[in-house]
Backbone atoms as SQL, in Angstrom:
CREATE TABLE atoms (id INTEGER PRIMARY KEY, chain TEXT, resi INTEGER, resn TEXT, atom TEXT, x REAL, y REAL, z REAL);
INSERT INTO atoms VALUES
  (1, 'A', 1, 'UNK', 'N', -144.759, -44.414, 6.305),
  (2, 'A', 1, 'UNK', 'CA', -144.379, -43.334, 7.178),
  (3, 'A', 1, 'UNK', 'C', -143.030, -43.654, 7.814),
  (4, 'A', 2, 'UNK', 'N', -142.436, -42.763, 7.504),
  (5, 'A', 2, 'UNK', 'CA', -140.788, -42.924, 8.661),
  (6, 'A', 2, 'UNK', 'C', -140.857, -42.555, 9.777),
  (7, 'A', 3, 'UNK', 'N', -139.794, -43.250, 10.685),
  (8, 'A', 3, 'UNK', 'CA', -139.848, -42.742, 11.888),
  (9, 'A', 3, 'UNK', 'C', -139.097, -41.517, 12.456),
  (10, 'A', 4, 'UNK', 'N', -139.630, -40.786, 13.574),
  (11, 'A', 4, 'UNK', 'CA', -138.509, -39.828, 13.747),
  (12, 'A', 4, 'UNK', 'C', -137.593, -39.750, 15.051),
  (13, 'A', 5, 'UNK', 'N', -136.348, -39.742, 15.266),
  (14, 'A', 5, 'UNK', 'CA', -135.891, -39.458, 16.356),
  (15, 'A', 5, 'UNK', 'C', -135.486, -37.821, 16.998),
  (16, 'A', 6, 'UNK', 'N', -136.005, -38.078, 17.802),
  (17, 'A', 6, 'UNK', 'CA', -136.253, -36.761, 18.849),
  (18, 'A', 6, 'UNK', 'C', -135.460, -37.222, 20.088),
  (19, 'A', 7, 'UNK', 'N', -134.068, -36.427, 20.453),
  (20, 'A', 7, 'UNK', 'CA', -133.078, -36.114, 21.457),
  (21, 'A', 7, 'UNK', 'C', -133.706, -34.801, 22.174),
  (22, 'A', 8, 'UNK', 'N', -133.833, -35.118, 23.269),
  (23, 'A', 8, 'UNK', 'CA', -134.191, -33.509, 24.294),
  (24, 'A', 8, 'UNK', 'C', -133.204, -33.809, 25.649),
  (25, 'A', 9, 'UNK', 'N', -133.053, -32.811, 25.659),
  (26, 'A', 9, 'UNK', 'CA', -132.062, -32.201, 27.109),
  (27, 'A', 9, 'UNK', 'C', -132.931, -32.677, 27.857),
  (28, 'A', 10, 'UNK', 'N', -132.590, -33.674, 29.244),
  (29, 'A', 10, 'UNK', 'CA', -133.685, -33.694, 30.100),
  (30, 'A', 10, 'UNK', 'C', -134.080, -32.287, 31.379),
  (31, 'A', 11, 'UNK', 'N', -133.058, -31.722, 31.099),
  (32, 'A', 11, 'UNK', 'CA', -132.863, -30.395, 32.183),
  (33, 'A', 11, 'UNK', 'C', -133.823, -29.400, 31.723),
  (34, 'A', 12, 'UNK', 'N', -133.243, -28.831, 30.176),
  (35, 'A', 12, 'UNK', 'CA', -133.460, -27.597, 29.819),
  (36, 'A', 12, 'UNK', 'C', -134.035, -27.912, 28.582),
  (37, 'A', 13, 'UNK', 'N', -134.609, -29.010, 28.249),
  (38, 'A', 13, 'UNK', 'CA', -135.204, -29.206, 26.863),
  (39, 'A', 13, 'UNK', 'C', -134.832, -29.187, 25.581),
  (40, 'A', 14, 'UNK', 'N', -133.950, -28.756, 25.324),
  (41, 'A', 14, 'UNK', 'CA', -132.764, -28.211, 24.382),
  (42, 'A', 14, 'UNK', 'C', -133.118, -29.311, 23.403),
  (43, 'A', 15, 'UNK', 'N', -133.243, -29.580, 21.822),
  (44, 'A', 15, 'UNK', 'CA', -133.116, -30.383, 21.142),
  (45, 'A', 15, 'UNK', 'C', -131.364, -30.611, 20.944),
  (46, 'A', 16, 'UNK', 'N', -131.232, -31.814, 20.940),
  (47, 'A', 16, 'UNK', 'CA', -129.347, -32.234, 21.187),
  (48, 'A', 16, 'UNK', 'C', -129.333, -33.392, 20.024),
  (49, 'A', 17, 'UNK', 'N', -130.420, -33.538, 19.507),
  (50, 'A', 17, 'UNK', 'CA', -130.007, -34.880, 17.966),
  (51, 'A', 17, 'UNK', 'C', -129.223, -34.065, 17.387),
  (52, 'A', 18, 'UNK', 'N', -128.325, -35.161, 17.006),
  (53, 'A', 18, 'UNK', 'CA', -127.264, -34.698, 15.653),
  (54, 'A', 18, 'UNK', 'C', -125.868, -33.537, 16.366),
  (55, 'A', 19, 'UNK', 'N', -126.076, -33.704, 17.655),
  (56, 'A', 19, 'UNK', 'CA', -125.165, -32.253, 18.260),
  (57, 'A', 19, 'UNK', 'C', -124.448, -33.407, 19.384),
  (58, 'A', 20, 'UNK', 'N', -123.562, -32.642, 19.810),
  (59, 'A', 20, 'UNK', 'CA', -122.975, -32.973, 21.011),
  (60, 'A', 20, 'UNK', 'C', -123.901, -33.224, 22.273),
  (61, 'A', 21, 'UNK', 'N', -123.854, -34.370, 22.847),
  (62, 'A', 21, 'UNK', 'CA', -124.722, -34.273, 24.608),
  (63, 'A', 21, 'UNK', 'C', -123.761, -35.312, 25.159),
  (64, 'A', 22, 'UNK', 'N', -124.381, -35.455, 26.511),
  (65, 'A', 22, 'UNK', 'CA', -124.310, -36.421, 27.671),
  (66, 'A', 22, 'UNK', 'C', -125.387, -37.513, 28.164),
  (67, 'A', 23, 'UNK', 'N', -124.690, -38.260, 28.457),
  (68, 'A', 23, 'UNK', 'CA', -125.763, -39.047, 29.516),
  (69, 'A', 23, 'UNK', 'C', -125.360, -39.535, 30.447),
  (70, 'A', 24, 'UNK', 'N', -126.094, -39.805, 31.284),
  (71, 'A', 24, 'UNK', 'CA', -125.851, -40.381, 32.934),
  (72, 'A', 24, 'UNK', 'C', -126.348, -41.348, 32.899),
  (73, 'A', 25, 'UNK', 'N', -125.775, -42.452, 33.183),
  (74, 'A', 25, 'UNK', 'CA', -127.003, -43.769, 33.900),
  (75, 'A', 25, 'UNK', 'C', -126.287, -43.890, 35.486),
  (76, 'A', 26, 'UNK', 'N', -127.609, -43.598, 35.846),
  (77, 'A', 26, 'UNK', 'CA', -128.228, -43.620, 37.570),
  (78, 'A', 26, 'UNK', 'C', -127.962, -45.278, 37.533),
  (79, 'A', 27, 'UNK', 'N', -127.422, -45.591, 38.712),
  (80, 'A', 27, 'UNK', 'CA', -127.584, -46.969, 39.718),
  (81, 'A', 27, 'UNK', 'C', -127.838, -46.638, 41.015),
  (82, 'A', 28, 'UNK', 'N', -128.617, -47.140, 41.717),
  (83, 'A', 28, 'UNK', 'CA', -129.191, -47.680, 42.778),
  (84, 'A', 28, 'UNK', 'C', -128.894, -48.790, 43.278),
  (85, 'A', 29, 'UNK', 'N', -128.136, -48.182, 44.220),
  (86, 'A', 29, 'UNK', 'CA', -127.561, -49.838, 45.492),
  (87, 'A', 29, 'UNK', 'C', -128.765, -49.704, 46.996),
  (88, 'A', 30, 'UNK', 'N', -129.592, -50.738, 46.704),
  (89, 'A', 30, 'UNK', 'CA', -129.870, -50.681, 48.461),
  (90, 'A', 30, 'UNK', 'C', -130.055, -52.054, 48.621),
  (91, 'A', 31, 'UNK', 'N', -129.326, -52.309, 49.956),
  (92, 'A', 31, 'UNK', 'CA', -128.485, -53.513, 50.758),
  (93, 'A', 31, 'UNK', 'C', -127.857, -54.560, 50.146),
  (94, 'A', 32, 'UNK', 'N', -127.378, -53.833, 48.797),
  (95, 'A', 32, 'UNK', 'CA', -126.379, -54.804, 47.796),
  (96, 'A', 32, 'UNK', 'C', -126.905, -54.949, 46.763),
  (97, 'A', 33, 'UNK', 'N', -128.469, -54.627, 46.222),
  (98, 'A', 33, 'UNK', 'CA', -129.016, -54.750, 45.331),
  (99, 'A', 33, 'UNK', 'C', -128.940, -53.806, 44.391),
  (100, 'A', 34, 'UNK', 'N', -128.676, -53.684, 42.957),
  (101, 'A', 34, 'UNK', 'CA', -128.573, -52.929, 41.963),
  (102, 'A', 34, 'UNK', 'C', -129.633, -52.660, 41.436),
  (103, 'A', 35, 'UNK', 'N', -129.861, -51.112, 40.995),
  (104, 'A', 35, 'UNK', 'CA', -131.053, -50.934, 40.186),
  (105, 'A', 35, 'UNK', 'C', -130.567, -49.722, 38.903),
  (106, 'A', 36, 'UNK', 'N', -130.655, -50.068, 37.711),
  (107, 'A', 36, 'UNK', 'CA', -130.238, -49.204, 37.104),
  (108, 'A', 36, 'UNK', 'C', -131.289, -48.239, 36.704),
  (109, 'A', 37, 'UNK', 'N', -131.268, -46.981, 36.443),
  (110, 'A', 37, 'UNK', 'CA', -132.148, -46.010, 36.685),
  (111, 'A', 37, 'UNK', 'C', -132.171, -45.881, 35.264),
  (112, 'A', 38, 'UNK', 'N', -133.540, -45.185, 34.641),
  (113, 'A', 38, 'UNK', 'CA', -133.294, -44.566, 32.957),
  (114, 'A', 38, 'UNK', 'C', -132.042, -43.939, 32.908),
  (115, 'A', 39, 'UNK', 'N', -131.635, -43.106, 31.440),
  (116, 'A', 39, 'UNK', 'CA', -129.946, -42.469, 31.258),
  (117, 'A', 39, 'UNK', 'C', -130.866, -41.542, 31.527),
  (118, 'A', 40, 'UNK', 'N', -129.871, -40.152, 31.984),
  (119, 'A', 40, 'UNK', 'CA', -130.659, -39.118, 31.933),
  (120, 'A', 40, 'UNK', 'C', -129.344, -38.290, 30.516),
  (121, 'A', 41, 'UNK', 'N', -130.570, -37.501, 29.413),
  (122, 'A', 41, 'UNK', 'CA', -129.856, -36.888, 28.873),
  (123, 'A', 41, 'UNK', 'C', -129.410, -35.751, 29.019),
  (124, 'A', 42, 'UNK', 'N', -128.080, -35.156, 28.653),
  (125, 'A', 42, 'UNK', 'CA', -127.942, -33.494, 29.007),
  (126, 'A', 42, 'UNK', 'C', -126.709, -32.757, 27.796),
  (127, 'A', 43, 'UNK', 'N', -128.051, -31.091, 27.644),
  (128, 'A', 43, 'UNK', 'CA', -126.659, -30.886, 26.425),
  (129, 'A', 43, 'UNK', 'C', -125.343, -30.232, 27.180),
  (130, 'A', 44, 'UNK', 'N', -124.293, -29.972, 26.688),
  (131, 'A', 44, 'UNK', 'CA', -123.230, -29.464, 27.249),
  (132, 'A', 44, 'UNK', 'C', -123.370, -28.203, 28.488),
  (133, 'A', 45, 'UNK', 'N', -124.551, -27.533, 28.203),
  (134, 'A', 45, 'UNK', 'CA', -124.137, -26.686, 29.114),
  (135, 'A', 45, 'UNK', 'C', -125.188, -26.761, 30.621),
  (136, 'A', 46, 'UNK', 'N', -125.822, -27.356, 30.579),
  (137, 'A', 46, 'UNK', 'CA', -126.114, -28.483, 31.504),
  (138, 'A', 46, 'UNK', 'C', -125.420, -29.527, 32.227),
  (139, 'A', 47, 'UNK', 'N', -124.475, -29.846, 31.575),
  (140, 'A', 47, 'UNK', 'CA', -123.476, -30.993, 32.324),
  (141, 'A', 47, 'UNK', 'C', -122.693, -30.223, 33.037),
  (142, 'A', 48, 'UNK', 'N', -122.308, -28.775, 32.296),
  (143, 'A', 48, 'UNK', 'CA', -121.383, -28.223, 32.908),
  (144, 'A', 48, 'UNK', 'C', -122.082, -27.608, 34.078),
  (145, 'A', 49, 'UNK', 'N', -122.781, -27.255, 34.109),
  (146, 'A', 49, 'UNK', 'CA', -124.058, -26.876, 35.445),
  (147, 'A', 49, 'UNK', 'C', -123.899, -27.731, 36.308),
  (148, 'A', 50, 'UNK', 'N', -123.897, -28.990, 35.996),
  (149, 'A', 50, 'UNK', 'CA', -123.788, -29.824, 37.610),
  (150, 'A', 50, 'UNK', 'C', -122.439, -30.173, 38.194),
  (151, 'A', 51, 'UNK', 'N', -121.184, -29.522, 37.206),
  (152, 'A', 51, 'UNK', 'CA', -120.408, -29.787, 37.963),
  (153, 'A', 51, 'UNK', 'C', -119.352, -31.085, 37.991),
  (154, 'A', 52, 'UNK', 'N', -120.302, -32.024, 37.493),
  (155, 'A', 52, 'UNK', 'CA', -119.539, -33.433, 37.003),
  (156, 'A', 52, 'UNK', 'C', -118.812, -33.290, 35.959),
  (157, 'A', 53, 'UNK', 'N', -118.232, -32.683, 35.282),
  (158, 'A', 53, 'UNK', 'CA', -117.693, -31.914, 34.021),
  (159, 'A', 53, 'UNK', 'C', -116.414, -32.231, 35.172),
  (160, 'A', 54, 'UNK', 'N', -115.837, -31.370, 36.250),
  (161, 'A', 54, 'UNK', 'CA', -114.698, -31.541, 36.837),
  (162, 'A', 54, 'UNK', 'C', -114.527, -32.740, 37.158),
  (163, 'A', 55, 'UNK', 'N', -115.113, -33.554, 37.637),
  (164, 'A', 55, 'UNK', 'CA', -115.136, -34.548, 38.189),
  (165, 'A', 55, 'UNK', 'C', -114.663, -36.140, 37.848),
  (166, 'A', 56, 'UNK', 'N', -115.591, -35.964, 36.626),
  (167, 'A', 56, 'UNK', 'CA', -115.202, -37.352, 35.922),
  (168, 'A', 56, 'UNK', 'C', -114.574, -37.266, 34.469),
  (169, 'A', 57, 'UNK', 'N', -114.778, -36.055, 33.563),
  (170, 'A', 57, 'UNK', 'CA', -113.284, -36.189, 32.329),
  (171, 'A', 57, 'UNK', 'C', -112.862, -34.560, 32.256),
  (172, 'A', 58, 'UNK', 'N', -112.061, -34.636, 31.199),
  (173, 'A', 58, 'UNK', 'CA', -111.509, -33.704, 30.865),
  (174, 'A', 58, 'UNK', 'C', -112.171, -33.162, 30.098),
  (175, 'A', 59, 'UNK', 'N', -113.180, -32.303, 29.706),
  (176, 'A', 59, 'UNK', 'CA', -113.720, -31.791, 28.358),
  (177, 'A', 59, 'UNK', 'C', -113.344, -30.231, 27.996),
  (178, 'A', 60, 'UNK', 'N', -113.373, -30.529, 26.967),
  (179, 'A', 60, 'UNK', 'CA', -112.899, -28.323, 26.324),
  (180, 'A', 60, 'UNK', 'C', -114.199, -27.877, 26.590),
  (181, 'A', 61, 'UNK', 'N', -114.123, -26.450, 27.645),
  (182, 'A', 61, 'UNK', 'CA', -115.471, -26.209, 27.124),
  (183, 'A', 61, 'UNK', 'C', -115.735, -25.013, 26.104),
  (184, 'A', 62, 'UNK', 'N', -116.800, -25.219, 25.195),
  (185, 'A', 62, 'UNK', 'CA', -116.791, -24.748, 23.949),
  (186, 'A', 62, 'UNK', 'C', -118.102, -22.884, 24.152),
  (187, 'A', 63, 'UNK', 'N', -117.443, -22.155, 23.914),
  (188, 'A', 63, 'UNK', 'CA', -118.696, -21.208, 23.620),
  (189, 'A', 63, 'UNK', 'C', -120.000, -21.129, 23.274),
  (190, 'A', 64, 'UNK', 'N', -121.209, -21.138, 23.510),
  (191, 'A', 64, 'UNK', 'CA', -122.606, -21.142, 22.491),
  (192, 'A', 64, 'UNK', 'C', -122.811, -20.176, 21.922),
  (193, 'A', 65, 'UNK', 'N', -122.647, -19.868, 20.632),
  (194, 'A', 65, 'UNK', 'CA', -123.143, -18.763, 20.069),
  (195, 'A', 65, 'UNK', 'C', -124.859, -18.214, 20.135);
């Protein structure tokens, strides 16, 4: 049996294997201590939803048909 990989939007569920997405990895500082959080995944129009799209690069944004 093979295995399968399965990519989901963590927002909107969206299957994103084989397509364009994002991820976030969360850190957690409390009183100097680091905690890195799971990545969270997201497809494009989700990232652009939160806004961090301005923030941290430059991206084209593309139409969804």
């Amino acid at each position: 049996m093979g295995k399968q990989t399965t990519v989901t939007c963590d927002s909107c569920g969206a299957d994103v294997f084989n397509k364009k997405y994002f991820t976030l990895n969360i850190r957690k500082v409390i009183h100097g201590k680091q905690t890195m959080n799971p990545a969270i995944y997201l497809c494009p129009k989700c990232f652009r939803e939160t806004k961090l799209a301005m923030l941290l690069i430059d991206i084209e944004v593309e139409k969804d048909d």
